[in-house]
N, C-alpha and C positions, 0 to 999 in steps of 0.2 A: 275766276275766283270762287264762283261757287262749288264748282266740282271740290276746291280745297277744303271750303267749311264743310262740305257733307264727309269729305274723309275725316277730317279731323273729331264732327261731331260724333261718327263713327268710332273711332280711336275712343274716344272721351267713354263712351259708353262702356264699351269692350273694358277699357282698366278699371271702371264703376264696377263692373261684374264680377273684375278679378279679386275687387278688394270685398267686397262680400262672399267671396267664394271660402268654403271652407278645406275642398278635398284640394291638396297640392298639385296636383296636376291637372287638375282644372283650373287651377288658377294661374298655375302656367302655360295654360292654354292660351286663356283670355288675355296675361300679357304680351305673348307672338301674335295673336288677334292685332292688339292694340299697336302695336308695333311694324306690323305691314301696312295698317292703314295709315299710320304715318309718313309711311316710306312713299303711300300713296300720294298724300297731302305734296309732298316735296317733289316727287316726280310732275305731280297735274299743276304744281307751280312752274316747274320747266317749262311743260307742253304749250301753257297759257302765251308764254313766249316767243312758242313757232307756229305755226299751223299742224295740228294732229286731228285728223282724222277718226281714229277710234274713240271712243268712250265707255268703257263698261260698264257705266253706272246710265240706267232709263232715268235719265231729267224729267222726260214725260208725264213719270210712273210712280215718281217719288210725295209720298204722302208728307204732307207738312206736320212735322212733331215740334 
């Protein structure tokens, strides 16, 4: 579950940036940003269901915001 909140807080962040963005293609940047961390959230919800092995994200390394 945590891997999910950090993609999502991730997510969250990215479409804050998109909607303070003024140049349009940055801001569509930061919505495909926002959008694969999503896709992240839903996937590391699957995972949480099977045994997975990998993790892209350093739990270790991750500073508390």
């Amino acid at each position: 579950m945590a891997r999910q909140k950090e993609y999502k807080r991730l997510a969250n962040s990215a479409f804050k940036h998109a909607a303070e963005e003024e140049s349009a293609q940055l801001m569509a940047q930061w919505k495909i940003l926002g959008a694969r961390y999503l896709e992240l959230a839903k996937q590391s919800e699957k995972n949480d269901e099977s045994t997975t092995i990998y993790d892209p994200i350093p739990w270790d390394r991750l500073r508390n915001n």
